[in-house]
C-alpha positions in Angstrom: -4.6 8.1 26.5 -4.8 4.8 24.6 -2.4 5.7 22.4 -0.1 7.0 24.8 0.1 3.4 25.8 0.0 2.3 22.1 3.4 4.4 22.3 5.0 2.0 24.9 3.0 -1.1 24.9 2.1 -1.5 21.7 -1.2 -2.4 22.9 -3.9 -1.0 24.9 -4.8 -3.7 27.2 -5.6 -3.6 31.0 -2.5 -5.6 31.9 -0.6 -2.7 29.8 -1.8 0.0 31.8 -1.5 -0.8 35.2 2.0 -2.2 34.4 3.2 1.2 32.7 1.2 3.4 35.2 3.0 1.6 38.0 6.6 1.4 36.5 6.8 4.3 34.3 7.1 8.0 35.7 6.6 9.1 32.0 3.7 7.7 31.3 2.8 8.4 35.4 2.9 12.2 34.6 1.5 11.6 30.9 -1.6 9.9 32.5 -2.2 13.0 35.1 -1.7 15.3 32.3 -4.4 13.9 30.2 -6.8 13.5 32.8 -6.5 16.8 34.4 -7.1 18.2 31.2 -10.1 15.9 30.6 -11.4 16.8 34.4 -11.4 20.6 33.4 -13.4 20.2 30.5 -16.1 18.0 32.3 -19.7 20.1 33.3 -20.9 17.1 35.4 -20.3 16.9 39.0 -16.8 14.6 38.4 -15.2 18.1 37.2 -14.9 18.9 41.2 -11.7 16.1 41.2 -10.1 18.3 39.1 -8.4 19.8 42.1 -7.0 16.6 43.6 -5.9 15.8 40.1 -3.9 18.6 39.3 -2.5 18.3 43.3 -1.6 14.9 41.6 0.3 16.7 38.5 2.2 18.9 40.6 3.3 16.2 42.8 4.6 14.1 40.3 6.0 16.7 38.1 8.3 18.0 41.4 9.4 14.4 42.0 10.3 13.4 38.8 11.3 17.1 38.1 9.5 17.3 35.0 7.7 20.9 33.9 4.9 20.4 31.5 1.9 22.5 32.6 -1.5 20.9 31.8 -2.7 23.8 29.5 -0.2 23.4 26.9 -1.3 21.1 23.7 -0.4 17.7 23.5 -0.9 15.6 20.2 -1.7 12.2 20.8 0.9 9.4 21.2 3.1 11.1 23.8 6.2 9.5 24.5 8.4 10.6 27.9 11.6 8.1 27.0 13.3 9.2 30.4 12.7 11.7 33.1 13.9 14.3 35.0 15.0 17.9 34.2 12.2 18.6 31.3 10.6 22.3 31.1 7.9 23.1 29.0 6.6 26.3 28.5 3.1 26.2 28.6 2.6 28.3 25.4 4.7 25.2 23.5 2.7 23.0 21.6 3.5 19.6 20.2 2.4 17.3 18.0 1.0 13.5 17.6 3.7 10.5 18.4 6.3 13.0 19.5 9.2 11.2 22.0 11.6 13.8 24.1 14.0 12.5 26.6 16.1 13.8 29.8 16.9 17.4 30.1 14.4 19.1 27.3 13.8 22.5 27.1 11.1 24.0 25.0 11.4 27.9 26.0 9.7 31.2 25.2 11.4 34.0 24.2 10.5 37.8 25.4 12.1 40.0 23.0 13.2 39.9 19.7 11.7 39.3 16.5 11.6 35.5 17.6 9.6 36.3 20.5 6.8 33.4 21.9 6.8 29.6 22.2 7.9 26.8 19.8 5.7 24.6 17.9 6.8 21.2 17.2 5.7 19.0 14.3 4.3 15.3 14.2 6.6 12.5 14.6 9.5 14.2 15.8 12.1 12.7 18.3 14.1 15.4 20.6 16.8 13.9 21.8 18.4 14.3 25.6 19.3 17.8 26.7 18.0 19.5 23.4 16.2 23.1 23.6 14.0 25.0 21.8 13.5 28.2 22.9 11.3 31.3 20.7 8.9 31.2 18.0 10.6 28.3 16.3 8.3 25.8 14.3 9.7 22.7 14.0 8.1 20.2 11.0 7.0 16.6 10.7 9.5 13.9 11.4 12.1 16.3 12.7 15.1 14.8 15.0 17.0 16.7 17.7 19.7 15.7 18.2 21.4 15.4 22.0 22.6 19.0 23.3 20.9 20.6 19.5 20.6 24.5 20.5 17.4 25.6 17.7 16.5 28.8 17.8 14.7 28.7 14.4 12.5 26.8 11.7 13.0 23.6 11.3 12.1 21.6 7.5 10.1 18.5 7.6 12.6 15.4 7.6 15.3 17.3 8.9 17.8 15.8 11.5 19.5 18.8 13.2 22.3 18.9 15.8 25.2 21.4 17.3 25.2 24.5 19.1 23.8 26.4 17.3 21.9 23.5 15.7 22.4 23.0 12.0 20.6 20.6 9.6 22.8 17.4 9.2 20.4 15.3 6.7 16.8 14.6 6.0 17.2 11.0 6.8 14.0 12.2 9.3 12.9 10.7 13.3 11.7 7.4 11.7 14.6 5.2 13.9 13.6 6.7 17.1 10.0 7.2 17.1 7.8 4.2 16.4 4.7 2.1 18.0 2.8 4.4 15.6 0.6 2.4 14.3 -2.6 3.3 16.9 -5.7 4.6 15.5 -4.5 8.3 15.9 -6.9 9.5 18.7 -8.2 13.7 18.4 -6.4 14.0 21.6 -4.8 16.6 23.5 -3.9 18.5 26.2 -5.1 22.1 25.9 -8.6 21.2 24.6 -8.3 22.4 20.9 -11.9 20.5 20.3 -10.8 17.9 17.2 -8.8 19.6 15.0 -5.0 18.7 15.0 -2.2 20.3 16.7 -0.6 21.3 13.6 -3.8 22.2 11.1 -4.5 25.0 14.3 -1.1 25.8 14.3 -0.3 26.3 10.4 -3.8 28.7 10.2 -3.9 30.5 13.4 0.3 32.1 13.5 2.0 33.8 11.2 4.9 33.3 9.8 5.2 29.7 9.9 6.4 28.0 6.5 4.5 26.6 4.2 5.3 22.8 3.8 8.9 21.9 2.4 10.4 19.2 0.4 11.7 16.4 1.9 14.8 16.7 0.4 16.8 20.2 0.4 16.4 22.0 -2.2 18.8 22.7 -5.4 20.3 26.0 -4.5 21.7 24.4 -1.4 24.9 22.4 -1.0 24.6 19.1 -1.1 27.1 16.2 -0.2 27.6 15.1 -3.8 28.7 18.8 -5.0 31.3 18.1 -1.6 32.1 14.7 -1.3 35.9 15.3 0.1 33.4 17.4 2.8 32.0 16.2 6.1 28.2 15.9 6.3 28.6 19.4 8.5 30.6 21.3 6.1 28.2 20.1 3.4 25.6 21.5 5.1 27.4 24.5 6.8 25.3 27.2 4.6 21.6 25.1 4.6 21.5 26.1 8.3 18.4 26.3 9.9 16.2 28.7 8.0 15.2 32.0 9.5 
């Protein structure tokens, strides 16, 4: 929770709080998240608000009209930079100092040899009106950009945007996502005890890639072998890889 605030404040202090939990629906719904989470966890006779929390949840979530189920895993340092029309699956699962905007989708898929949820990186910044849908794992520092339609991996440092979504640099998330400097709290929503979001992630599915370089590698085109080219057309056969 502190660094949730950390995320917005850039402190942690009382003032902070009751400022941003009276002003900002994001960090409203990421509060009721956390603590209904926390509440089911509890064995002591405070787990019995656990009800009136998640009543809480649900009533936020329909008035600001955003989805995000209190069983899915949240890294800490969660950033909501506007509300209203985000859906979450609750087998999605993202990671520390993560900022998504208006009109987010992170979907499962039920068929298909990308069935499941997608799994989003550290750091990353989805930007407004972006989905994710299937078994898609997205890397460290990824950005989304606004309307980006991914329906596969993602590289570390990758900036991706279009429909369908195609990698446009590895310039990486760090304009848009910052306040990062909290202590990194072992956080989240979905209880995975204190082992990160991505560590569970990277040993318990398969199929997920091993970490790449930041910079795409030689057998792809790059803009200097192209420099008559667009940053697209540059980029046109380094899609997103399967």
């Amino acid at each position: 929770m502190r660094s949730d605030l950390h995320r917005r404040a850039g402190s942690c202090g009382l003032s902070a709080f009751l400022r941003y939990i009276l002003e900002s629906p994001g960090f409203q719904l990421t509060f009721w998240l956390r603590l209904v989470a926390w509440l089911r966890q509890e064995t002591s006779l405070i787990k019995g608000m656990h009800p009136l929390a998640g009543l809480a949840r649900r009533d936020l979530s329909c008035k600001d009209r955003i989805s995000m189920p209190a069983s899915m895993q949240i890294g800490p340092g969660f950033y909501i930079g506007h509300f209203g029309g985000i859906g979450v699956n609750q087998a999605s699962a993202i990671g520390g100092n993560c900022n998504t905007s208006q009109g987010v989708t992170l979907g499962q898929a039920n068929r298909g040899e990308r069935a499941g949820a997608p799994s989003i990186g550290d750091n990353a910044y989805i930007g407004p009106d972006a989905k994710v849908v299937g078994r898609a794992h997205a890397g460290s520092n990824v950005a989304f950009g606004a309307d980006a339609d991914v329906t596969r991996d993602v590289a570390d440092n990758a900036v991706v945007g279009g429909i369908p979504a195609k990698v446009l640099s590895y310039e990486g998330s760090a304009p848009q996502v910052n306040s990062t400097n909290h202590s990194i709290l072992k956080l989240q929503v979905g209880g995975a005890g204190n082992v990160s979001i991505l560590s569970a992630l990277r040993r318990g599915s398969r199929g997920l890639p091993s970490p790449r370089p930041t910079r795409a590698p030689r057998d792809r085109i790059s803009r200097a072998s192209c420099p008559r080219a667009s940053a697209v057309d540059c980029v046109e056969r380094s899609d997103i890889r399967p």
